[in-house]
Backbone bond lengths (Angstrom), bond angles and torsions (degrees), N, CA, C in turn:
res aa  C-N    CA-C-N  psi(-1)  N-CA   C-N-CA  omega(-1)  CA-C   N-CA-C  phi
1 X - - - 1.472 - - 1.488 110.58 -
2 X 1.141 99.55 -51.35 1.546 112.16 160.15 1.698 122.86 -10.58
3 X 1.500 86.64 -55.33 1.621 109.41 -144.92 1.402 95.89 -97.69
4 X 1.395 119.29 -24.32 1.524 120.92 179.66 1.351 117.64 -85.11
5 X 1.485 107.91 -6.18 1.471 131.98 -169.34 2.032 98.35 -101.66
6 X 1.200 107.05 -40.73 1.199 104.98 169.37 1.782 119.02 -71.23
7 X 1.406 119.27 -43.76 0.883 128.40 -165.18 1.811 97.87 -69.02
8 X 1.337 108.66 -28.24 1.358 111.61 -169.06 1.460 119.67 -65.21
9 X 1.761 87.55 -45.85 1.589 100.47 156.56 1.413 143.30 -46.60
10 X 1.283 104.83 -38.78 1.611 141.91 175.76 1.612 97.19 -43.63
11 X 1.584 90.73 -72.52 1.604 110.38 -172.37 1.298 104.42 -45.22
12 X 1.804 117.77 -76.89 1.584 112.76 167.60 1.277 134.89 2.79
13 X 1.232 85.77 -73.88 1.814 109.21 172.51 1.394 118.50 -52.91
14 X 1.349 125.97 -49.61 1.193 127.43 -168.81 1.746 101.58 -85.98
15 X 1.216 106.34 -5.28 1.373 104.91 -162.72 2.061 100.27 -99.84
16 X 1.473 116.40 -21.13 1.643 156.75 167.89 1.045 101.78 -56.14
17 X 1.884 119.88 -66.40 1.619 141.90 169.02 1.714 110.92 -49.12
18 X 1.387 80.13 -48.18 1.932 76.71 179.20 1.047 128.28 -89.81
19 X 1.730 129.55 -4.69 1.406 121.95 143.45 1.127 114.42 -86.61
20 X 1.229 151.23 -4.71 1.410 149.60 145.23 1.217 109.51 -39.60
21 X 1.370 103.52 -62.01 1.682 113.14 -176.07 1.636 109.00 -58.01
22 X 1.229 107.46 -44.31 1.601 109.40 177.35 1.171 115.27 -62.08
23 X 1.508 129.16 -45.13 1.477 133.07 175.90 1.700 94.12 -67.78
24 X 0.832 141.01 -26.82 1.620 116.30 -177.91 1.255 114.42 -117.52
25 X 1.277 112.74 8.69 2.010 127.04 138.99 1.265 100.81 -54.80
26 X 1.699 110.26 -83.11 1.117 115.21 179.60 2.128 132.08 -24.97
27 X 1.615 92.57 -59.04 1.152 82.32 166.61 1.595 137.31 -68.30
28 X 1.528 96.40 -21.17 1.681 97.20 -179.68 1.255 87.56 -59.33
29 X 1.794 134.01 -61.89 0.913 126.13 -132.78 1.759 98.17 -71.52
30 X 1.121 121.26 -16.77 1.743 128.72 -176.83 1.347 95.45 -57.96
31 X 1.500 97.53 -60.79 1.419 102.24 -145.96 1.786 102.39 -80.85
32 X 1.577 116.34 -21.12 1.922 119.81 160.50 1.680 87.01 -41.82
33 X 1.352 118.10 -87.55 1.114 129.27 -160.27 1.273 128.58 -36.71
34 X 1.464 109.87 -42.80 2.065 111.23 153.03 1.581 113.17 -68.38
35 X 1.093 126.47 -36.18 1.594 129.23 150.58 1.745 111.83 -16.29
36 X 1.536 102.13 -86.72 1.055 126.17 -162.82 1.780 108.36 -67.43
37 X 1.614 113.41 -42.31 1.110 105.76 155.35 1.703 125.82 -46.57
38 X 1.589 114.66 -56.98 1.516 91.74 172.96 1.046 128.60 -95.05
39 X 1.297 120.01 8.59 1.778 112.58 136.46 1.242 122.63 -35.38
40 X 1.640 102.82 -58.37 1.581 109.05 -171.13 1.724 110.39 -55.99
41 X 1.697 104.54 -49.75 1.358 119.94 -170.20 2.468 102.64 -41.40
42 X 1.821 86.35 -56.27 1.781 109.81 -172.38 1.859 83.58 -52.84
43 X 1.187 123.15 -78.16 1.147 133.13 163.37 1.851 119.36 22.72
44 X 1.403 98.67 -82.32 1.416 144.54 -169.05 1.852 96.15 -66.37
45 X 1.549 91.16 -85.65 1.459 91.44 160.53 1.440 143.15 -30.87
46 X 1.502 114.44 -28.58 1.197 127.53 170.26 1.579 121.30 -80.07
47 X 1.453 95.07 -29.99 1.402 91.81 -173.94 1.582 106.71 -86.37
48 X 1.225 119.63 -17.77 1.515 128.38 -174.07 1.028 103.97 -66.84
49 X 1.882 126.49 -43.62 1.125 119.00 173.02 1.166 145.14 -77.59
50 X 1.721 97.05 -12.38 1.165 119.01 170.50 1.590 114.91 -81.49
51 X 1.228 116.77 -38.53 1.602 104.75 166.37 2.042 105.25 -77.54
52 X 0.500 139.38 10.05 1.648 136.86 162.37 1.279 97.66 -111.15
53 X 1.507 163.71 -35.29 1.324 132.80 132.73 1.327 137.27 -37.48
54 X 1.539 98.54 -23.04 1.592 98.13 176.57 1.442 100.45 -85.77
55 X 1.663 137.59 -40.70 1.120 136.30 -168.75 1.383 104.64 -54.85
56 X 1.789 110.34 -44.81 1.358 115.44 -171.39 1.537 91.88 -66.55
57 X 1.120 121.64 -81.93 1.612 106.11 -168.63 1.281 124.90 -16.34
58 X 1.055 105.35 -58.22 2.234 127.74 -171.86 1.478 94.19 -50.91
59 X 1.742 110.59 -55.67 1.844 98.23 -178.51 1.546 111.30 -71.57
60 X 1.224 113.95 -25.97 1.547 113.56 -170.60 1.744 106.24 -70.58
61 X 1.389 103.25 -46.49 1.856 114.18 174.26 1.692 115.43 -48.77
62 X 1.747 99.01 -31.08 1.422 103.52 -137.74 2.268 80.24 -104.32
63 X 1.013 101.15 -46.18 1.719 91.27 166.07 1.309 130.17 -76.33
64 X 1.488 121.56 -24.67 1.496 116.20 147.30 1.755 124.75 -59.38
65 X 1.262 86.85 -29.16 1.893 65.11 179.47 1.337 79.78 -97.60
66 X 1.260 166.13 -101.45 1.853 135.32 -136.44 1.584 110.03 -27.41
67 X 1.128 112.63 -36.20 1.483 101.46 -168.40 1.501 93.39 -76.96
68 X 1.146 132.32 -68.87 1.747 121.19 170.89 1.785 124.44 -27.71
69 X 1.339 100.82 -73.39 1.346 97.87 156.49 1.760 121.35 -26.16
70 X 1.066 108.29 -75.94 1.553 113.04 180.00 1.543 121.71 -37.64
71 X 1.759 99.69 -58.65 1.340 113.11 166.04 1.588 112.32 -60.36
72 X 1.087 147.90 -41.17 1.513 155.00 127.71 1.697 102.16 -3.16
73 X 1.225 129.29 -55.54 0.997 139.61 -144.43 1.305 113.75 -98.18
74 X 1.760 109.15 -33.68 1.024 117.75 166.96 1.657 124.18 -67.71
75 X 1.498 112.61 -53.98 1.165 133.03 -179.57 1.502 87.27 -45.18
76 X 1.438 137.36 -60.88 1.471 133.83 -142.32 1.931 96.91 -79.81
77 X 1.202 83.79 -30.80 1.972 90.53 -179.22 1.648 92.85 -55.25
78 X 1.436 104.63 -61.41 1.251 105.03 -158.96 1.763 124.96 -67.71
79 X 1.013 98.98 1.89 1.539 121.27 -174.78 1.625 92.22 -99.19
80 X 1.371 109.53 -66.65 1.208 92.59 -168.64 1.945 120.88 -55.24
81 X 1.585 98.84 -15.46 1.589 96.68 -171.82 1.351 111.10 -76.07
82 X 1.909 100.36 -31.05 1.807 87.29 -177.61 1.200 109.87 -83.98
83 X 1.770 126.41 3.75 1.353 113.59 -174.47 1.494 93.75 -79.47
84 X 1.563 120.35 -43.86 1.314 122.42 169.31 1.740 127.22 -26.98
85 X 0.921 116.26 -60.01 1.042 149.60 145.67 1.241 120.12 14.17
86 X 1.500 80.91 -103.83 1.541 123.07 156.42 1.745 117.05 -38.37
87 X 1.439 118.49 -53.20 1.329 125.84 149.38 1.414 127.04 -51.11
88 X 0.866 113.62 -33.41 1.765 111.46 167.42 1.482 116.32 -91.93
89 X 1.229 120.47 3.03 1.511 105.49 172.88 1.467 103.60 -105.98
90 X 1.771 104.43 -13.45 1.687 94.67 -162.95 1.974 72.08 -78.91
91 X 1.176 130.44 -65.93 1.156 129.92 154.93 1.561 97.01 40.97
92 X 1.716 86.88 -98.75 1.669 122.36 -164.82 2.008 102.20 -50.63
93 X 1.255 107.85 -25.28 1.726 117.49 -164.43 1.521 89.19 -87.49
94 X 1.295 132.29 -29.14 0.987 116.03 -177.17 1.564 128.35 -102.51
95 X 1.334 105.89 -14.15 1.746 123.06 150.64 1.263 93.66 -40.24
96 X 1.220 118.95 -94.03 1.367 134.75 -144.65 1.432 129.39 -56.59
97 X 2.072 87.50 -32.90 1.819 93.55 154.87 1.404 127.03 -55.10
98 X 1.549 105.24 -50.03 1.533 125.11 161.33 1.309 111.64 -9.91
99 X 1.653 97.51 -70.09 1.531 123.85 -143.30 1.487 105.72 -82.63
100 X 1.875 117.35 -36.21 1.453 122.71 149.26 1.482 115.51 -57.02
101 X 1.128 119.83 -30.49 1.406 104.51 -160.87 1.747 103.72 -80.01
102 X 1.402 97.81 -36.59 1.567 105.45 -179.29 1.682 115.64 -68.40
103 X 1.704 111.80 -14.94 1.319 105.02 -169.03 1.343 95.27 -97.38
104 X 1.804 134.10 -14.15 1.151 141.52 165.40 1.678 107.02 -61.36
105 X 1.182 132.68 -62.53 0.874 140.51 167.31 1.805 120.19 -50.29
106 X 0.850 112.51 5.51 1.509 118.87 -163.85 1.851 86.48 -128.42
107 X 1.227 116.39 -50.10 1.592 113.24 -173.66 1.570 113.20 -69.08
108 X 1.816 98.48 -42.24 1.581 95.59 164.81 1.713 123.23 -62.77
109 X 1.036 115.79 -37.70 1.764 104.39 173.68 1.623 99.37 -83.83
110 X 1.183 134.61 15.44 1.374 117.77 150.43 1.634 103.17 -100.10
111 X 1.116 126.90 -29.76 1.345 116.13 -179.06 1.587 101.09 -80.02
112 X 1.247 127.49 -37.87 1.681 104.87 -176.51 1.538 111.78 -77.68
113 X 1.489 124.08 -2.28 1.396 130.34 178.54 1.881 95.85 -73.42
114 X 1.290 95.59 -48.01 1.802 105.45 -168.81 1.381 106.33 -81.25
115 X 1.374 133.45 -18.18 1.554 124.73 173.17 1.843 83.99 -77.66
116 X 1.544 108.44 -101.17 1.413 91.18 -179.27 2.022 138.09 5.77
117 X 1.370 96.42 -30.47 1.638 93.40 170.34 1.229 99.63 -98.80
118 X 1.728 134.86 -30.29 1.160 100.59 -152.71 1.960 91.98 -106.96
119 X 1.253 100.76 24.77 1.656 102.46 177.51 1.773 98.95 -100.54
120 X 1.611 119.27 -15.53 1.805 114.09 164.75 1.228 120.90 -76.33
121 X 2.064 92.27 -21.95 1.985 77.73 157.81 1.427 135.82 -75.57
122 X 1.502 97.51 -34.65 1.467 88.85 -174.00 1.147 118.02 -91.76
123 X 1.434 114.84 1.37 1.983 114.52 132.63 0.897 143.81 -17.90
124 X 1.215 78.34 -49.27 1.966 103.94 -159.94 1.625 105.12 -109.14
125 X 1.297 109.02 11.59 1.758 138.63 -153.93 1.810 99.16 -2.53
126 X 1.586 96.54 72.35 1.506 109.02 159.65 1.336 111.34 -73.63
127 X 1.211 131.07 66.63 1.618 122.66 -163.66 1.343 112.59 -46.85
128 X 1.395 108.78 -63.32 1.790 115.60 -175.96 1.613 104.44 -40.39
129 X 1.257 138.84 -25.31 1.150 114.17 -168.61 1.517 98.30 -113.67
130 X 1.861 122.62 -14.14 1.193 87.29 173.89 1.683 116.27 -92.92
131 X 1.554 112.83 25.69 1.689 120.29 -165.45 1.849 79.41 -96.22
132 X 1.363 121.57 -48.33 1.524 122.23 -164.80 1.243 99.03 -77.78
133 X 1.699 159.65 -33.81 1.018 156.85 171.92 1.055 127.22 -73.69
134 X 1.756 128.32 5.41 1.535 132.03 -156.74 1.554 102.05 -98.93
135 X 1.435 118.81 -32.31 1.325 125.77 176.42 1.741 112.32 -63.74
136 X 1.866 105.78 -51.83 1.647 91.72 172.54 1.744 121.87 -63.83
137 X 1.767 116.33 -27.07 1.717 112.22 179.84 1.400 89.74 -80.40
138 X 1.301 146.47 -74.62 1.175 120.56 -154.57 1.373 135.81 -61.33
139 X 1.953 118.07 -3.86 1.382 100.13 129.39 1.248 145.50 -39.95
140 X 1.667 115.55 -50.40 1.571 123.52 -161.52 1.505 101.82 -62.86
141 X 1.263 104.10 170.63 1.767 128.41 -173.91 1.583 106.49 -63.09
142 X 1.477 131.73 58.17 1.625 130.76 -165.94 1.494 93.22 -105.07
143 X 1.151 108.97 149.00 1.790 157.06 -145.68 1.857 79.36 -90.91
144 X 1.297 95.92 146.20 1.512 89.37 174.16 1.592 124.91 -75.08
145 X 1.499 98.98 -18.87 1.713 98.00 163.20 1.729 125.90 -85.96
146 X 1.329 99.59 -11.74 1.626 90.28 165.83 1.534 108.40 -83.65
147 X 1.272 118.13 -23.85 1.406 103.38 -179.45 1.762 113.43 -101.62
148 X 0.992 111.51 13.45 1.223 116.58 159.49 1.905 113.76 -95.48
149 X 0.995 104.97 -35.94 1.562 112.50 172.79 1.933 115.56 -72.07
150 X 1.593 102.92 -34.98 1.473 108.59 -175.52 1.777 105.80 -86.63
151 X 1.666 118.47 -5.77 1.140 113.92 170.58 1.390 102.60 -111.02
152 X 0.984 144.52 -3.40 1.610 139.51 143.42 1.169 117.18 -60.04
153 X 1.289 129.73 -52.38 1.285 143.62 -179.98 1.985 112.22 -59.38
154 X 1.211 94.05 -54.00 1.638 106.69 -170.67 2.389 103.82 -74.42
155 X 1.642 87.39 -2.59 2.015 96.23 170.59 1.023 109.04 -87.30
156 X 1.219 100.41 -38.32 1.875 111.53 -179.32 1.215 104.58 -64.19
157 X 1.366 124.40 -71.61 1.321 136.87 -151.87 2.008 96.12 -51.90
158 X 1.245 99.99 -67.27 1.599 102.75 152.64 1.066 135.96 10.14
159 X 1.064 105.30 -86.63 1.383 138.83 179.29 1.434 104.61 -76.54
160 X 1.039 148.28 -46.95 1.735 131.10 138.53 1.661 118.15 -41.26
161 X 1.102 132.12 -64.28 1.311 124.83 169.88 1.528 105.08 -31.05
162 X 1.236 129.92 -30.03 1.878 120.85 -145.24 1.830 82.20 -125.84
163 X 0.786 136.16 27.73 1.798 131.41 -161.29 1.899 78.45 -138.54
164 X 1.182 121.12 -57.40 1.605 147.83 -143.66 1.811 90.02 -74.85
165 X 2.207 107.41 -59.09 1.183 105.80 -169.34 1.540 113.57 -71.60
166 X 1.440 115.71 -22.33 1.238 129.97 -178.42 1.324 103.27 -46.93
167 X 1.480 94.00 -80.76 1.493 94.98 171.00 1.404 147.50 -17.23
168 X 1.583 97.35 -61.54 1.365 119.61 166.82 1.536 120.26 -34.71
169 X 1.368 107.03 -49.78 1.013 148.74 -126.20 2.304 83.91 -96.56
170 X 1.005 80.82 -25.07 2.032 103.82 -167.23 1.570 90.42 -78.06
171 X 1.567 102.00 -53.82 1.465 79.90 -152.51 1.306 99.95 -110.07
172 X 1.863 131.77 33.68 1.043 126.81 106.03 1.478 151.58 -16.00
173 X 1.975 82.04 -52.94 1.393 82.47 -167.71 1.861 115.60 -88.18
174 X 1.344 97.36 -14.85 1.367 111.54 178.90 1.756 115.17 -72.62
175 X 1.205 100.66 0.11 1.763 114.73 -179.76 1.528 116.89 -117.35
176 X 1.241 115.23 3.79 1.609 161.89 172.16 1.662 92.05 54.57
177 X 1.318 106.55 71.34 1.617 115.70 -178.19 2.001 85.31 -131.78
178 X 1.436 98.59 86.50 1.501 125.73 -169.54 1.570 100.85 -85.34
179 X 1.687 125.91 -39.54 1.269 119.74 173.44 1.024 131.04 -84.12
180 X 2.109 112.39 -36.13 1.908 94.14 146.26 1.382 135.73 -61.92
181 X 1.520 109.18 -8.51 1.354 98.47 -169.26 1.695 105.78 -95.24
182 X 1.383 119.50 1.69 1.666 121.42 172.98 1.329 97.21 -83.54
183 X 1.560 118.37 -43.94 1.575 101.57 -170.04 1.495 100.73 -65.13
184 X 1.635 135.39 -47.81 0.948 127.54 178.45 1.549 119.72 -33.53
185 X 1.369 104.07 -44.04 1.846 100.17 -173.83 1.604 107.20 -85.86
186 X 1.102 107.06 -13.62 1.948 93.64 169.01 1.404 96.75 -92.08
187 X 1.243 138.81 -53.56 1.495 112.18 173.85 1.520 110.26 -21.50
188 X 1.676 108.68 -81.46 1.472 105.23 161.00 1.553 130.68 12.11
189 X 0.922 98.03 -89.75 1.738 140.17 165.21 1.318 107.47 -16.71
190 X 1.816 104.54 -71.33 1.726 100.84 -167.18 1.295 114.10 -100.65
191 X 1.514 117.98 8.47 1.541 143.90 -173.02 2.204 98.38 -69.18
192 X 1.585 86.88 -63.20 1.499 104.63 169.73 1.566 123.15 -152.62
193 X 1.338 102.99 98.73 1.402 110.36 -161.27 1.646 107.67 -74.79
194 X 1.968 119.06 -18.62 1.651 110.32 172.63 1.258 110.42 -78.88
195 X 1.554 136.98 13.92 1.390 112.51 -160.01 1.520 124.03 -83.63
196 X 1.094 118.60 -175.34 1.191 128.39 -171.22 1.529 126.47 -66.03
197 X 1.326 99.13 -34.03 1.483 134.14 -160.71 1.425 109.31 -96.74
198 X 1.749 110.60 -37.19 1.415 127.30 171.95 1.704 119.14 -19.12
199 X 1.366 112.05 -22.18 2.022 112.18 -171.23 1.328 77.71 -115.92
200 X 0.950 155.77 -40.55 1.515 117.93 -164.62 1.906 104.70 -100.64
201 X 1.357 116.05 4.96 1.288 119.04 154.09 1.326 123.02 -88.33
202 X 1.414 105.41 -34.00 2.018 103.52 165.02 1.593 107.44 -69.04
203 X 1.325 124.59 -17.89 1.515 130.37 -172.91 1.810 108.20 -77.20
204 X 1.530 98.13 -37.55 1.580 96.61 160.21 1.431 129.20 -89.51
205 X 0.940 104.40 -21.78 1.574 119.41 172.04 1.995 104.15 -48.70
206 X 1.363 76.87 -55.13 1.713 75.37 -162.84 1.827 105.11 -77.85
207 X 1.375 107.61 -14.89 1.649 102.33 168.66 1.404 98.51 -67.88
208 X 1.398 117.85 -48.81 1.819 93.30 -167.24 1.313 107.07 -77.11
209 X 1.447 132.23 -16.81 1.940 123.44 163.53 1.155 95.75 -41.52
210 X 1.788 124.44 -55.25 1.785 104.16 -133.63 1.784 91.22 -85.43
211 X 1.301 135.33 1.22 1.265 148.93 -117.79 2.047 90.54 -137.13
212 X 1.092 99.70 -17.30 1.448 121.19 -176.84 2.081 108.84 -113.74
213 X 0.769 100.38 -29.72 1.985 114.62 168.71 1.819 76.09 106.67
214 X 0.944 140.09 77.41 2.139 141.07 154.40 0.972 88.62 -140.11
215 X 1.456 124.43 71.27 1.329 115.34 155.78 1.562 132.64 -84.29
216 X 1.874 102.72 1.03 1.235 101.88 159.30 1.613 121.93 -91.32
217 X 0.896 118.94 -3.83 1.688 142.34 166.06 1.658 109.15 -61.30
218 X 1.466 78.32 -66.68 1.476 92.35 171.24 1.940 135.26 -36.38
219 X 1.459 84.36 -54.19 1.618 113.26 -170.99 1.786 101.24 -67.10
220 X 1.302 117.42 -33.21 1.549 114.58 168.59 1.418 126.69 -106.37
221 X 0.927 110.69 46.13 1.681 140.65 169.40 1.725 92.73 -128.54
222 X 1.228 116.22 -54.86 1.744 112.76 175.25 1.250 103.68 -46.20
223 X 1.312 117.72 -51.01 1.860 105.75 -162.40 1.141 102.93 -101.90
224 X 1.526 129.79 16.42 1.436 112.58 155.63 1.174 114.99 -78.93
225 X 1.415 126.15 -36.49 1.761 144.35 160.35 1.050 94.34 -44.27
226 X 1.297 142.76 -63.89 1.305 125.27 -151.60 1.991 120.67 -77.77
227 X 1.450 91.81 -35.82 1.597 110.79 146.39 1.542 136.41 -37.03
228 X 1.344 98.09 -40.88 1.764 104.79 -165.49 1.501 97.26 -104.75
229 X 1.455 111.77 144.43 1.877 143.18 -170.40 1.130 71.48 -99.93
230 X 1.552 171.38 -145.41 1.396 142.63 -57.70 1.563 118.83 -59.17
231 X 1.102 139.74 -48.02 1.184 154.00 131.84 1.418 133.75 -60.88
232 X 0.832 135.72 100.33 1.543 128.74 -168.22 1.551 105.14 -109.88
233 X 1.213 106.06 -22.90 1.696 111.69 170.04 1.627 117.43 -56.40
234 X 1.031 101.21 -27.08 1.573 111.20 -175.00 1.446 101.95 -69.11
235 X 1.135 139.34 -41.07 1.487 133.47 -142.80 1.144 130.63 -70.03
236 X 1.323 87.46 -24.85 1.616 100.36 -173.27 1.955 102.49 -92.88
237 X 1.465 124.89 -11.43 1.075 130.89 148.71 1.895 116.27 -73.69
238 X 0.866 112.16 -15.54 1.169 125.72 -170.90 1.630 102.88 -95.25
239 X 1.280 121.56 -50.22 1.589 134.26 162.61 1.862 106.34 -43.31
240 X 1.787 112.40 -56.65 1.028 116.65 -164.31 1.623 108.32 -69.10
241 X 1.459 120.36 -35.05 1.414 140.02 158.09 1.868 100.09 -29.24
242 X 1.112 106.50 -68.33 1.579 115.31 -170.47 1.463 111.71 -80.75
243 X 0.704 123.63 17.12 1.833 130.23 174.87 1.757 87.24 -106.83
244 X 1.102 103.46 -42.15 1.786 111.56 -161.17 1.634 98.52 -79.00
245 X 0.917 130.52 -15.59 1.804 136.26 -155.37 1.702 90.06 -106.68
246 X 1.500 110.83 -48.70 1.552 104.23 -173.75 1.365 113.26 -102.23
247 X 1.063 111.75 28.97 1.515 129.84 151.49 1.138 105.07 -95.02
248 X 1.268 130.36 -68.05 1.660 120.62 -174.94 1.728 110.80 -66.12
249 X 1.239 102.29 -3.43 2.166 90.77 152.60 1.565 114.82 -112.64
250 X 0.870 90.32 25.07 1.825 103.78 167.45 1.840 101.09 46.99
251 X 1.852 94.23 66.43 1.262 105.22 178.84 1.571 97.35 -124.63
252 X 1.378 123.79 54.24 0.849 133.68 -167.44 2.326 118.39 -52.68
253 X 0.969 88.59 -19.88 1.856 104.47 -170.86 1.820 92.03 -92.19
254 X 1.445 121.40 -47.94 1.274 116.01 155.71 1.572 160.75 -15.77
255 X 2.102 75.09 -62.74 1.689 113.94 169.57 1.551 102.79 -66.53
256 X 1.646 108.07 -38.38 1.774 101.40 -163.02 1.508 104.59 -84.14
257 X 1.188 122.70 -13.31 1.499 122.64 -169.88 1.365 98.26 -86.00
258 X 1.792 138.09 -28.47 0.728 149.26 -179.09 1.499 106.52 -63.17
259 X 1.779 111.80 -59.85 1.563 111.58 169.82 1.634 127.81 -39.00
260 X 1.758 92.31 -40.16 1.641 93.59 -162.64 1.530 109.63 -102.26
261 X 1.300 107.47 18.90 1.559 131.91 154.48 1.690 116.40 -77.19
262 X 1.503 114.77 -39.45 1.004 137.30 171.39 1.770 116.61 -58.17
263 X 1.659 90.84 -54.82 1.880 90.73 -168.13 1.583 76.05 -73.15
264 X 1.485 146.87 -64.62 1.029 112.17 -105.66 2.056 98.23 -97.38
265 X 1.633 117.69 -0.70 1.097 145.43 -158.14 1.970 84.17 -98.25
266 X 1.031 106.82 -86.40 1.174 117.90 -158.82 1.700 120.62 -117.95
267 X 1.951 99.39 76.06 1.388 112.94 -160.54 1.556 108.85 -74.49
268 X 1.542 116.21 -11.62 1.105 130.04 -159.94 2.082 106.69 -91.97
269 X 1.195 87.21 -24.92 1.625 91.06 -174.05 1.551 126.42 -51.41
270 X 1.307 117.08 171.74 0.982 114.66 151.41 1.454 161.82 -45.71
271 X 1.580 75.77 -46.93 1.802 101.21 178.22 1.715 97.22 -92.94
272 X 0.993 137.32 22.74 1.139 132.23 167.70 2.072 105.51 -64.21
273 X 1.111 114.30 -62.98 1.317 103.50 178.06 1.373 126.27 -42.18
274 X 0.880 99.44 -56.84 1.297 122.54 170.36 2.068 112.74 -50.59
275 X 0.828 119.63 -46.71 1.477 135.83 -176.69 1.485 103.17 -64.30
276 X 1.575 117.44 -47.88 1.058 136.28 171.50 1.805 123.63 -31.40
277 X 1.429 91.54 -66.09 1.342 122.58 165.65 1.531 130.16 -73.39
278 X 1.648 117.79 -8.57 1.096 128.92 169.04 2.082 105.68 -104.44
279 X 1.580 89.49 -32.95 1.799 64.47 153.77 1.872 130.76 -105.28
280 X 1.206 111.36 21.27 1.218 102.42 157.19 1.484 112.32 -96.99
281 X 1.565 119.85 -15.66 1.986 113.98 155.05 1.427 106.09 -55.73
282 X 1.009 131.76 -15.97 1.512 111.79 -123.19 2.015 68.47 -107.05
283 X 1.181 98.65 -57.68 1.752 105.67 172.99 1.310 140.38 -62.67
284 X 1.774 115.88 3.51 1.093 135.22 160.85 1.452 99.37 -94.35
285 X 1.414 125.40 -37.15 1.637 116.16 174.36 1.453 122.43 -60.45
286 X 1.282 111.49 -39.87 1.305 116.63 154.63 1.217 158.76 -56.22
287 X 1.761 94.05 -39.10 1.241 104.68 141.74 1.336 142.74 -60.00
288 X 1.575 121.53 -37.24 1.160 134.98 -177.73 1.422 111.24 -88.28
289 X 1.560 121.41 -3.78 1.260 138.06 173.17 1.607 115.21 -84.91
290 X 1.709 108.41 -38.25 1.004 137.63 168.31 1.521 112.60 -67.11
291 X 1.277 133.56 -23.49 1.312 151.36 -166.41 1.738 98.76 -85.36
292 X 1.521 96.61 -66.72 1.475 116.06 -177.63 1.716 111.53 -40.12
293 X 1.858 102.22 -39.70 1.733 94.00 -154.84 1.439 86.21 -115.72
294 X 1.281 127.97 -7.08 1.647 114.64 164.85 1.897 89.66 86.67
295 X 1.181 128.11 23.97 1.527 109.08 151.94 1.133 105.11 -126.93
296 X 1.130 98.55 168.61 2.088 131.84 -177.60 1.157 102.35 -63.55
297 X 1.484 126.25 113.21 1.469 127.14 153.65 1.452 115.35 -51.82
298 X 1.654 90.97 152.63 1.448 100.03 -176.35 2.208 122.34 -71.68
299 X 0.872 120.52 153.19 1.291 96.58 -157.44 1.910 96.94 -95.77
């Protein structure tokens, strides 16, 4: 009895243990279950934020690279515009070379058309027209040897034209045609103003002025002769010229200083006899000039 009384107890006990044990099954299992619920809850939450971080990322990824891209896009625009650019001006540089080169080429076959004419003149050595035509060819586009040959050529020619009017100009004066024969010597004159001949063509020049009543015309054509070293033979014709010029302005003290420039310059000359005898006129005019106005000639 004893033993059935113990055993009974036993049972009790184990039976005490095993709702104990069940109530704190139970509660683990409560409290697993609020566990696992806010797991699920942390869970849930996590993933929400994690797809709205990812959304944010995706827009944040997805508008940084447009804005790169774009900026990408720009830079490449802009590259390509100044390469553009750049292509249309070399473009424009090369029109225009074109367009020079063709108007170079267009001036040279007008200038070798126009040397060619004006090389049958001086073939044909029409001087007068190739002395009047040298100003329109030596504009055009000429080679440095045509225009070195057409300004050699057009000195010469010159210088015959002005040798030719000179001349002319001579035996004018010997037919006493004194006003064609001045234009003749400035033709002369501006035909070729370095020449050689230039002082003893101003030396006639100014005989046919004083030969015309310009004897102040005259008188500076005398002292340009008398001025110029190319001729020195002239001067003392050139002296006698100016004794003769300031006589006809009734510079009579002038004329004689002019004579006795003569004897005392050039005792050897020609016109010395002659000079001689023009200053003892020259001193009866003075005197008798001196007579007229009641003063003392100059001595």
């Amino acid at each position: 009895m004893q033993d059935v009384d113990d055993e009974i107890r036993e049972i009790k006990k184990e039976i005490i243990e095993s709702r104990s044990l069940v109530i704190k099954t139970n509660n683990l299992t409560n409290s697993l279950a609020a566990d696992i619920k806010s797991i699920g809850k942390r869970q849930a939450d996590y993933e929400r934020r994690f797809n709205w971080n990812g959304a944010v990322a995706y827009v944040v990824v997805a508008t940084l690279s447009f804005v790169g891209l774009k900026l990408w896009s720009d830079v490449r625009v802009g590259e390509i515009e100044s390469e553009k650019e750049t292509l249309a001006r070399q473009v424009q540089d090369l029109r225009r070379d074109v367009a020079e080169q063709t108007r170079q080429a267009a001036r040279r076959a007008n200038a070798e058309a126009k040397a060619a004419d004006y090389y049958k003149l001086i073939k044909h050595r029409e001087r007068v027209a190739v002395v009047e035509g040298y100003d329109d060819v030596r504009a055009e586009q000429l080679s440095r040897t045509e225009a070195q040959v057409f300004r050699d050529t057009v000195e010469q020619f010159r210088l015959d034209l002005s040798v030719a009017a000179y001349q002319a100009g001579l035996g004018l004066m010997r037919t006493g045609r004194f006003a064609e024969a001045t234009d003749k010597f400035h033709e002369a004159i501006r035909l070729k103003e370095g020449a050689s001949h230039l002082p003893a063509l101003k030396l006639q020049l100014g005989r046919a002025l004083l030969r015309l009543g310009r004897a102040e015309q005259a008188a500076v054509y005398a002292r340009q002769v008398l001025g110029q070293n190319v001729d020195r033979d002239l001067h003392v014709e050139a002296a006698w010229l100016l004794s003769h010029c300031a006589e006809a302005n009734g510079r009579l003290d002038e004329a004689r200083n002019a004579i006795r420039t003569i004897l005392r310059r050039w005792p050897r000359s020609a016109l010395i006899p002659a000079a001689r005898r023009r200053r003892a006129e020259l001193r009866h005019k003075i005197l008798k000039q001196w007579s007229s106005d009641s003063k003392p000639p100059k001595p």
